[in-house]
C-alpha positions in Angstrom: 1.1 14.7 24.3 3.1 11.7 22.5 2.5 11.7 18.7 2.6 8.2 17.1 3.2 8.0 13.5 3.1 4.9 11.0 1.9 4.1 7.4 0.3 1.3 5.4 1.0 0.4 2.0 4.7 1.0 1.6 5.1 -2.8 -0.1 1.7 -2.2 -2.3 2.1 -2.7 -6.1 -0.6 -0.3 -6.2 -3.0 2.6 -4.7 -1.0 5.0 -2.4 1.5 4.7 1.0 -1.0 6.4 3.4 0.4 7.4 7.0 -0.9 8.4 10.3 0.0 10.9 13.0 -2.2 10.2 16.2 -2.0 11.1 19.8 -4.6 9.3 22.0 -6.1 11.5 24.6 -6.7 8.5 26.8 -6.1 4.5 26.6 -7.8 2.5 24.3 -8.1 -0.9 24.8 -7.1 -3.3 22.7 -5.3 -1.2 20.2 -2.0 -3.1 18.9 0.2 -3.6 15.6 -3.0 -3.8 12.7 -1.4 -6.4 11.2 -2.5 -8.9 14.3 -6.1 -7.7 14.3 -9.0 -8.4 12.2 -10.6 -6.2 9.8 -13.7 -6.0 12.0 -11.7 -5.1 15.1 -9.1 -2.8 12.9 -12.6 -1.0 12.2 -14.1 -0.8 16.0 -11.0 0.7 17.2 -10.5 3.1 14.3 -13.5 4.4 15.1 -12.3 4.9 19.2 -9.0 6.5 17.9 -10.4 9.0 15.5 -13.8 9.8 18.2 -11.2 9.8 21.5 -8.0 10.8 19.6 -6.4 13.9 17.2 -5.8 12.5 14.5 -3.8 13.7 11.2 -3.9 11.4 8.0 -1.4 12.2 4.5 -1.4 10.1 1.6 1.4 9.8 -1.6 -0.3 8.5 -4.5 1.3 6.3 -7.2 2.6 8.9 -9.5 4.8 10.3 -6.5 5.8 7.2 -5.1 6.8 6.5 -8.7 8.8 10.4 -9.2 10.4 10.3 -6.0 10.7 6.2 -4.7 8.8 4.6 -2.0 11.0 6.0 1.4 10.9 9.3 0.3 7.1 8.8 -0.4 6.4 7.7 2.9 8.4 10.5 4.6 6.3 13.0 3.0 3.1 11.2 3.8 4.1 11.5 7.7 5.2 14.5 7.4 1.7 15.6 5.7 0.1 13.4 8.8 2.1 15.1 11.3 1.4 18.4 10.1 -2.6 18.0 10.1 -2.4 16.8 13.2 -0.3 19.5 14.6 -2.8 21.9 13.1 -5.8 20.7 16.3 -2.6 20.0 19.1 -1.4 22.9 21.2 1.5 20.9 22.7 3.7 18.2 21.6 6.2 16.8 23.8 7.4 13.6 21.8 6.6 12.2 18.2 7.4 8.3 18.0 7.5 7.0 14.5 7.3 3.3 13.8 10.8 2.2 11.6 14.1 3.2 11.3 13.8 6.5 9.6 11.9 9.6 10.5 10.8 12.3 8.4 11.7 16.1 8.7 8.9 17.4 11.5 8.4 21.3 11.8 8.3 20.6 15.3 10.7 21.1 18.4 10.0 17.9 20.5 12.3 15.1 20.1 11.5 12.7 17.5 12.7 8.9 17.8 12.6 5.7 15.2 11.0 2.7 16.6 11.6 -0.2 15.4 8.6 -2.5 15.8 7.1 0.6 17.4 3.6 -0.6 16.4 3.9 -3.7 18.6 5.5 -1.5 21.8 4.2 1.9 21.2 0.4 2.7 21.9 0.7 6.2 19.8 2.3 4.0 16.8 -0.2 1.4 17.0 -3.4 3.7 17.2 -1.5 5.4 13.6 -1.1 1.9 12.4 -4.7 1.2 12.7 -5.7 4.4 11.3 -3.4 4.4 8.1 -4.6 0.7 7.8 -8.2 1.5 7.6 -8.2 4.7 5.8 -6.0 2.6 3.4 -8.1 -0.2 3.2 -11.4 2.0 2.7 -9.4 3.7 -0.5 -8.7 0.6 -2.3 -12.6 -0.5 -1.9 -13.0 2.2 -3.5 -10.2 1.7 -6.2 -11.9 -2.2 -6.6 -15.6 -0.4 -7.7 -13.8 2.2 -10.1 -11.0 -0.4 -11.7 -12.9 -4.1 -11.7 -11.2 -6.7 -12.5 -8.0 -6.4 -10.2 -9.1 -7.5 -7.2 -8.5 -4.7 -5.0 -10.7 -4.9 -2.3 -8.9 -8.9 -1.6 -5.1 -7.9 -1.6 -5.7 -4.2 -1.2 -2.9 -3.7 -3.9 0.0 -5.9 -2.5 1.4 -8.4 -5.0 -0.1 -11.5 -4.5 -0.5 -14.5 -7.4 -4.0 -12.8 -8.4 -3.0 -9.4 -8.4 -0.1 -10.1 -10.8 -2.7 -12.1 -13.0 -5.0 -9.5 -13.0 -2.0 -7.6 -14.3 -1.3 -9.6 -16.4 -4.8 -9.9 -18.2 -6.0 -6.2 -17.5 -2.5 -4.4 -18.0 -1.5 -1.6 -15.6 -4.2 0.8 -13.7 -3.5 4.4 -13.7 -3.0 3.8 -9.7 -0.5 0.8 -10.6 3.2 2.7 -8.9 4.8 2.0 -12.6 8.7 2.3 -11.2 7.9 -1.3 -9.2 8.2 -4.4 -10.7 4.8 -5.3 -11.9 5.3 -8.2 -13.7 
């Protein structure tokens, strides 16, 4: 059993760094890195992971990312992955963990950064594509109850219209105040 963990949203000017713990119980084709698939193939194999997979999912909303800072936001959100996922595994034997740092684990397997792990790690990939969609979903969600941003097109990152939108609408409650906004 090989936990993969990764997040979405880290560089998002707004909605929360979401992260995924998953450990696949067989192969699934055509999982790689989310960033180099399609929302409509992002969504077939999300549902593949999560129906042939475990999977644990732990978000950090705005207001902690803002109290605590982005990295340590993110740490807790894979921690809180891991440890849902841990809850429905009986063994772990490794946890992979896309980047350079790794989060505390309650866990005595071995636990190893991987850089670019979503492009060489199945495990990190499948949790990329899960903390991609779940993410995604959210901020469709965040579009319906704050119009006017633009959410559901740049999913919070801080392209030319988000920072308009900013500009004209002011900050959302979901806006991570401690980044620069402007």
């Amino acid at each position: 059993m090989i936990v993969g963990i990764d997040e979405a949203g880290c560089g998002a000017l707004a909605g929360p760094v979401v992260a995924a713990a998953v450990v696949l119980n067989a192969p699934v084709p055509g999982v790689a890195d989310s960033k180099t698939l399609t929302p409509k193939q992002r969504a077939s194999l999300y549902a593949t992971i999560v129906q042939n997979g475990t999977v644990g999912v732990g978000w950090m909303h705005a207001p902690i990312v803002d109290r605590v800072n982005i990295l340590q936001a993110t740490l807790m959100a894979m921690r809180q992955a891991f440890d849902r996922l841990a809850r429905c595994v009986d063994t772990i034997q490794q946890v992979v963990v896309d980047g350079n740092r790794v989060p505390y684990l309650s866990t005595n397997a071995p636990v190893y950064a991987v850089i670019r792990g979503d492009q060489t790690e199945a495990s990190i990939a499948a949790a990329s594509i899960v903390a991609k969609v779940v993410r995604d979903r959210y901020m469709q969600y965040l579009d319906a109850r704050f119009p006017g941003y633009g959410f559901v097109q740049h999913k919070g990152y801080p392209t030319q219209r988000h920072r308009r939108a900013i500009g004209a609408c002011g900050l959302a409650p979901v806006h991570r105040q401690s980044f620069q906004l402007q």
